[in-house]
C-alpha positions in Angstrom: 33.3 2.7 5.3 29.6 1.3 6.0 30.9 -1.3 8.5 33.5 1.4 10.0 29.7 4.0 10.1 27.7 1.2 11.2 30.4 0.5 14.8 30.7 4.3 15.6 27.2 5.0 15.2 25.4 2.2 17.3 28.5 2.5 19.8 27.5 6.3 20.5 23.9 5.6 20.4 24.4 2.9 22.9 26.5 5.5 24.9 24.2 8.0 24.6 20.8 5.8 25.5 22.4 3.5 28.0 20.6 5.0 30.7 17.2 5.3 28.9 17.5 1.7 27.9 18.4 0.9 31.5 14.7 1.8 32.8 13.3 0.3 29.9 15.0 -3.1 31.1 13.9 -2.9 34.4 10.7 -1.7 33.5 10.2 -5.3 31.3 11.6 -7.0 34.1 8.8 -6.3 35.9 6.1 -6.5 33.5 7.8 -10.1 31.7 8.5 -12.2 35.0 12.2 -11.2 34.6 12.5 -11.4 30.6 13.2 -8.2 29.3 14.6 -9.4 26.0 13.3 -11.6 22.7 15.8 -13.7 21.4 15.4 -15.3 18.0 17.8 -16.8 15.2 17.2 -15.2 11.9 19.3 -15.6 8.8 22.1 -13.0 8.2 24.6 -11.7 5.7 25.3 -15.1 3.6 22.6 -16.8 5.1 24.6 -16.6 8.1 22.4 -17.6 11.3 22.3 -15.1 13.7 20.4 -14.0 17.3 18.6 -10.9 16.9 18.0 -8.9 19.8 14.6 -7.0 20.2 13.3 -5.6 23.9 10.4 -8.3 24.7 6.8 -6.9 24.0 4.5 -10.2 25.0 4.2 -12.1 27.8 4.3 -16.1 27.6 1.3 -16.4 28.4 -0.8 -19.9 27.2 -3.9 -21.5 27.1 -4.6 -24.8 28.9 -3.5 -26.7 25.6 0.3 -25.0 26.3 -0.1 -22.9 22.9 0.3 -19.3 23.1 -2.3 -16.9 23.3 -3.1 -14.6 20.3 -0.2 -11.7 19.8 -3.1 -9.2 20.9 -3.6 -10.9 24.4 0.1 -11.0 25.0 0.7 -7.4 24.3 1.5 -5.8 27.5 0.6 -1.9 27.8 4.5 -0.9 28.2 4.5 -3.2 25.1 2.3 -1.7 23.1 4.0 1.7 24.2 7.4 0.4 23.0 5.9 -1.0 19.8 4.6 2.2 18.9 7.8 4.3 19.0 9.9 1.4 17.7 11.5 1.6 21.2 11.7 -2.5 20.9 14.3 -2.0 18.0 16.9 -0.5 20.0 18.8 -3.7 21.2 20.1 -4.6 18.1 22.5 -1.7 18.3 23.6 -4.6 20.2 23.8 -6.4 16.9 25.1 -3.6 14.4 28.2 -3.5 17.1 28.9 -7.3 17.2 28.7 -7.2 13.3 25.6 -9.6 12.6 23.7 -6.5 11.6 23.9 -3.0 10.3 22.2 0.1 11.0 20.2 0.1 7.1 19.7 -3.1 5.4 17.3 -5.6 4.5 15.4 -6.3 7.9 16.4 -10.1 9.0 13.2 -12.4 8.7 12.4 -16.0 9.5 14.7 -19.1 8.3 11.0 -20.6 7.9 11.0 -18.1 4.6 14.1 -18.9 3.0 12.6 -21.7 0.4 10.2 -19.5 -0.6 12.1 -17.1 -1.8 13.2 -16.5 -5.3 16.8 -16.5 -7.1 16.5 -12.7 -7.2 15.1 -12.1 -3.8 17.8 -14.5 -1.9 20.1 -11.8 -3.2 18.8 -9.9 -0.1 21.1 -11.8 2.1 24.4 -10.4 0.2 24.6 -8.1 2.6 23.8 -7.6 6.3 20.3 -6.9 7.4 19.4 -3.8 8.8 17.1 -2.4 12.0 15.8 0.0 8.8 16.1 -0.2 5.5 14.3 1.0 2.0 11.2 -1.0 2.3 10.3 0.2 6.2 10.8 3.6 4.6 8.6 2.7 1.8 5.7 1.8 3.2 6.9 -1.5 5.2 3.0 -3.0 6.2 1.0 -1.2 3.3 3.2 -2.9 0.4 3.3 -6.2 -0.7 6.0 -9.1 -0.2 6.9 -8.6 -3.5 6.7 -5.2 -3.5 9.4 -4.8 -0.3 12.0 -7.8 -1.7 12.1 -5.2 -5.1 13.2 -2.5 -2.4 15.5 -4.9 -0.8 17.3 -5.9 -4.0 17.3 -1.8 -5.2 19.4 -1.4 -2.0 21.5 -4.2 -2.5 22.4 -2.9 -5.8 22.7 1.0 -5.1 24.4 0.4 -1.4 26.6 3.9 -0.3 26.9 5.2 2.9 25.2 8.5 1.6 22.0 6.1 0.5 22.2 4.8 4.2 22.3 8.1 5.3 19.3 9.0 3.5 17.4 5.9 4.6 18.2 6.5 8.4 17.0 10.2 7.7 14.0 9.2 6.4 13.5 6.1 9.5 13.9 9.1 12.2 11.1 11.4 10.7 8.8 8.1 10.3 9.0 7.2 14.0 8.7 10.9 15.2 5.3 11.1 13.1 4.8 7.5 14.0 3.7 6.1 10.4 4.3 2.2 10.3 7.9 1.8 10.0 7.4 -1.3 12.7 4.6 -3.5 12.8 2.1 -3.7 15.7 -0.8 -6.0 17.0 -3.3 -3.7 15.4 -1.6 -3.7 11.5 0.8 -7.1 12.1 3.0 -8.1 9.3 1.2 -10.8 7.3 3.3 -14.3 6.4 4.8 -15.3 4.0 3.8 -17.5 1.4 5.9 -17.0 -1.3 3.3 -15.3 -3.4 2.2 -12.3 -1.9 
């Protein structure tokens, strides 16, 4: 049922915002030198690599050593617009529909984190990450790492499609009063260290 919820849901939204998320992309276009998109492999259901899909945010831009600039240079105005109204999140509908992801889960992080982690907190990848999940609802930047893998492994253990329900209830009345379901250059997720 969650998988069969998960395909009609991000195929209506998709239907339903195509043409929104059509000016967005041209609108990147512009602003991105043609890159309207952020590509990057993360680890899904299984440990199962996968491309997440995100609308792009930064520019590329680089100092005269060839390393990136600081996130807070990058950040493009649209950007920070997008950012703010977790606008960038909507291409991984794109995800959900192709089955690497679904609409609540554990979000997807880096591959870098994966020794890090715990017995218990690997357990987070026993089922597919979300765009939302408990821990964005809970707080997401103002809670520890330890705090939002004991969220993760809660909803890995109590998953139902009413629970999801709940959680992308509770993800739609964050982003309309725009408390800090998605990170942003001004209160950025911090690393992980496998401590914190």
């Amino acid at each position: 049922m969650k998988r069969l919820f998960d395909f009609v849901v991000s195929f209506f939204l998709l239907a339903l915002l195509f043409p929104f998320l059509i000016v967005v992309t041209i609108l990147l276009i512009f602003q991105n030198k043609g890159k309207p998109f952020f590509f990057q492999e993360r680890p899904g259901k299984n440990q199962k690599p996968f491309k997440i899909i995100k609308f792009k945010t930064m520019t590329d831009e680089k100092d005269s050593l060839g390393n990136l600039l600081p996130d807070v240079e990058r950040m493009t105005k649209l950007g920070r617009v997008i950012r703010k109204l977790s606008i960038d999140e909507l291409p991984q509908l794109i995800n959900v529909l192709k089955g690497d992801m679904s609409l609540v889960g554990p979000r997807p992080l880096l591959f870098k984190y994966m020794p890090l982690y715990s017995e218990e907190q690997l357990r987070r990848h026993e089922v597919r990450p979300g765009i939302t999940g408990w821990a964005q609802v809970n707080g997401r930047n103002s809670i520890s790492w330890t705090k939002k893998f004991e969220l993760d492994i809660e909803y890995v253990n109590n998953v139902t499609l009413l629970f999801d329900i709940k959680i992308l209830w509770l993800t739609v009345l964050k982003v309309l009063k725009r408390e800090g379901v998605n990170q942003s250059v001004s209160r950025p997720m911090q690393p992980f260290n496998g401590e914190n």
